[in-house]
C-alpha positions as CSV (number, residue, x, y, z in Angstrom):
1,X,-35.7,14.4,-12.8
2,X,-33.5,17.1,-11.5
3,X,-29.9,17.5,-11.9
4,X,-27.0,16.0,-10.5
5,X,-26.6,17.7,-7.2
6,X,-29.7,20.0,-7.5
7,X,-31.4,20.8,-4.3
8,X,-34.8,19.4,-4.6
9,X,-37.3,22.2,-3.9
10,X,-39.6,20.5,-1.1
11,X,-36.5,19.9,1.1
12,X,-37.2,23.1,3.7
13,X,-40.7,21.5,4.1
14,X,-39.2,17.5,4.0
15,X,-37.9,18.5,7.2
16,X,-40.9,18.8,9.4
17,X,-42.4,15.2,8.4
18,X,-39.3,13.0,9.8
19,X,-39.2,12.2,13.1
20,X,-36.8,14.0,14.8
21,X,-32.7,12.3,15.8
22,X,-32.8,11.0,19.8
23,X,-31.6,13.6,22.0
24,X,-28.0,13.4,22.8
25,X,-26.7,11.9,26.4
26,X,-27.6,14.8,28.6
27,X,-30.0,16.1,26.8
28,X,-31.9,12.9,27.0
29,X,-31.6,12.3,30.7
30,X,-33.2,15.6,31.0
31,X,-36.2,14.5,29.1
32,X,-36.6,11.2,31.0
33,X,-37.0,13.3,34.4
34,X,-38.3,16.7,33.0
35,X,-39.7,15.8,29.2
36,X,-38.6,16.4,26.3
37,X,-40.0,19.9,25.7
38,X,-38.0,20.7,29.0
39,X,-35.0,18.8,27.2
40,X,-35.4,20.7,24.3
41,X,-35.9,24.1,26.2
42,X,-32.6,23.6,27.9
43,X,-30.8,23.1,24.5
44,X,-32.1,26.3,23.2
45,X,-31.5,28.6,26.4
46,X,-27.9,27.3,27.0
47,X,-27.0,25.0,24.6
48,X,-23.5,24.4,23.8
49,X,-22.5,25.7,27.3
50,X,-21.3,24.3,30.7
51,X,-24.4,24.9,32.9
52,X,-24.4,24.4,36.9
53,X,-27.0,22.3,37.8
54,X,-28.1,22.5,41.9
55,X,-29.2,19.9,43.8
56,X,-32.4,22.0,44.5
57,X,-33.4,24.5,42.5
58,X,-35.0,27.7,43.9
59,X,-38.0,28.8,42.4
60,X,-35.8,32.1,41.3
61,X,-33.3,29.8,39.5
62,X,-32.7,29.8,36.2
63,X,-33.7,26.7,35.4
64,X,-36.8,27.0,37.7
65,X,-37.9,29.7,35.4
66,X,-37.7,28.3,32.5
67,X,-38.5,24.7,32.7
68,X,-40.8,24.8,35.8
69,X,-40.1,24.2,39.6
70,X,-41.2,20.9,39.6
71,X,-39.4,19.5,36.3
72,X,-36.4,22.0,37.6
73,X,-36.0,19.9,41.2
74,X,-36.7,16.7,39.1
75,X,-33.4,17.6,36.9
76,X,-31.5,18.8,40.0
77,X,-32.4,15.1,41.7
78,X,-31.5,13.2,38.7
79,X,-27.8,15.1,38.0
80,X,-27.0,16.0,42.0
81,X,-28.3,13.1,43.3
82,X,-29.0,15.0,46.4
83,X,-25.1,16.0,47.5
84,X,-23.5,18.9,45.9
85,X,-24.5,20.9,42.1
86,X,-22.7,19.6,39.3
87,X,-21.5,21.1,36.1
88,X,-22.5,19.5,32.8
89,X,-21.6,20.3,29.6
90,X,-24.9,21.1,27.5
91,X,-25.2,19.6,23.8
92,X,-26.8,21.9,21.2
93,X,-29.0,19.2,20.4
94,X,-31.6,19.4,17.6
95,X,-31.0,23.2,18.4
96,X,-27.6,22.9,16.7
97,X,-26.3,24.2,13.3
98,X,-25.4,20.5,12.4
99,X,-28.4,19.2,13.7
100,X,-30.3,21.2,10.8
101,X,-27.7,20.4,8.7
102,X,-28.5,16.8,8.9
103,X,-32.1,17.2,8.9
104,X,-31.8,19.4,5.4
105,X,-29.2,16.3,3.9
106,X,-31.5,13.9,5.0
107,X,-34.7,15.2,3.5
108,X,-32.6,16.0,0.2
109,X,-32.0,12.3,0.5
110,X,-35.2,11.2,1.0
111,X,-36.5,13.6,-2.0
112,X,-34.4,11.5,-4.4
113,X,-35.4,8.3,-3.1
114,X,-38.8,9.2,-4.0
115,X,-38.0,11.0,-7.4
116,X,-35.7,7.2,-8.4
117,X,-32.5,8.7,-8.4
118,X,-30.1,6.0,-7.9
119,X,-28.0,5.0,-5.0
120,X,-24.8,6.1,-6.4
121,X,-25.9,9.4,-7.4
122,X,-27.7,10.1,-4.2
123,X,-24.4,9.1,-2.0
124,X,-22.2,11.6,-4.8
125,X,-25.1,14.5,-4.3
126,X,-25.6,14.8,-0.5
127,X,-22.1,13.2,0.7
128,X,-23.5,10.3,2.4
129,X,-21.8,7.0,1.8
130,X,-23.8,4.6,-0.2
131,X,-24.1,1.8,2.7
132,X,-25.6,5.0,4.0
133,X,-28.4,5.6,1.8
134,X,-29.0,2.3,1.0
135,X,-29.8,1.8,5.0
136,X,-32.2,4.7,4.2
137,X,-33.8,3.5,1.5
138,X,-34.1,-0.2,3.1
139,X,-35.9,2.6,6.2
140,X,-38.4,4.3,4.1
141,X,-38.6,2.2,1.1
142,X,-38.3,3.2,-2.7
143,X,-41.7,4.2,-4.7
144,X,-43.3,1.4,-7.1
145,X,-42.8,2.0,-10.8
146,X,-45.8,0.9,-12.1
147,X,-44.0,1.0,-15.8
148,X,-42.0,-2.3,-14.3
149,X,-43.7,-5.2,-14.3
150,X,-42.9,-8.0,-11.8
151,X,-40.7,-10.4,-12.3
152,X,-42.5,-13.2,-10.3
């Protein structure tokens, strides 16, 4: 069992296997228009930015470029609503420093759910409250110690 606070050495690679946090407000009207890899596209190109969105995008635009002309109109429709461009103010997104940040607390988490730690020491290691990690652990479930036998 590691030690109080150790970083478990899996967590870089925990990351990849949980599924990802819903995108953030604007982020996630994007994807219901453009998809999320347009979404997510958006959020790395110009990401914690105001961006001007036009009603109709040339093909030349920015946007156009990047996303695709199509998905590009289909955001311009969605935010514009066919009068004049509007700004918006970008999230970062799962693009973000603190996005990864969560990702890396929450696979340290889940790491010593699996290795038995207990609730109290998880919430003390990674700074999560323990309502917090007990909704995790109620999520993903704690492993079977086959030294305990059952009580029923």
């Amino acid at each position: 069992m590691p030690l109080h606070g150790a970083r478990p050495e899996s967590v870089a690679a925990a990351v990849t296997v949980h599924a990802p946090l819903p995108l953030p407000g604007v982020l996630a009207a994007i994807a219901d228009v453009a998809g999320e890899d347009a979404a997510l596209a958006i959020a790395q190109a110009r990401g914690g930015t105001q961006i001007y969105l036009p009603p109709a995008p040339g093909a030349d635009h920015w946007l156009s470029q990047l996303v695709g002309h199509d998905a590009a109109l289909a955001i311009g429709r969605k935010f514009a609503d066919g009068h004049a461009g509007v700004r918006v103010d970008l999230p970062l997104g799962p693009t973000g420093h603190v996005y990864e940040q969560m990702m890396l607390k929450r696979a340290e988490m889940d790491a010593m759910i699996a290795s038995g730690r207990s609730e109290r020491d998880i919430a003390l290691a990674t700074g999560y409250t323990i309502r917090t990690v007990r909704r995790r652990i109620a999520k993903i479930g704690r492993p079977v110690d086959d030294r305990q036998l059952p009580l029923f």
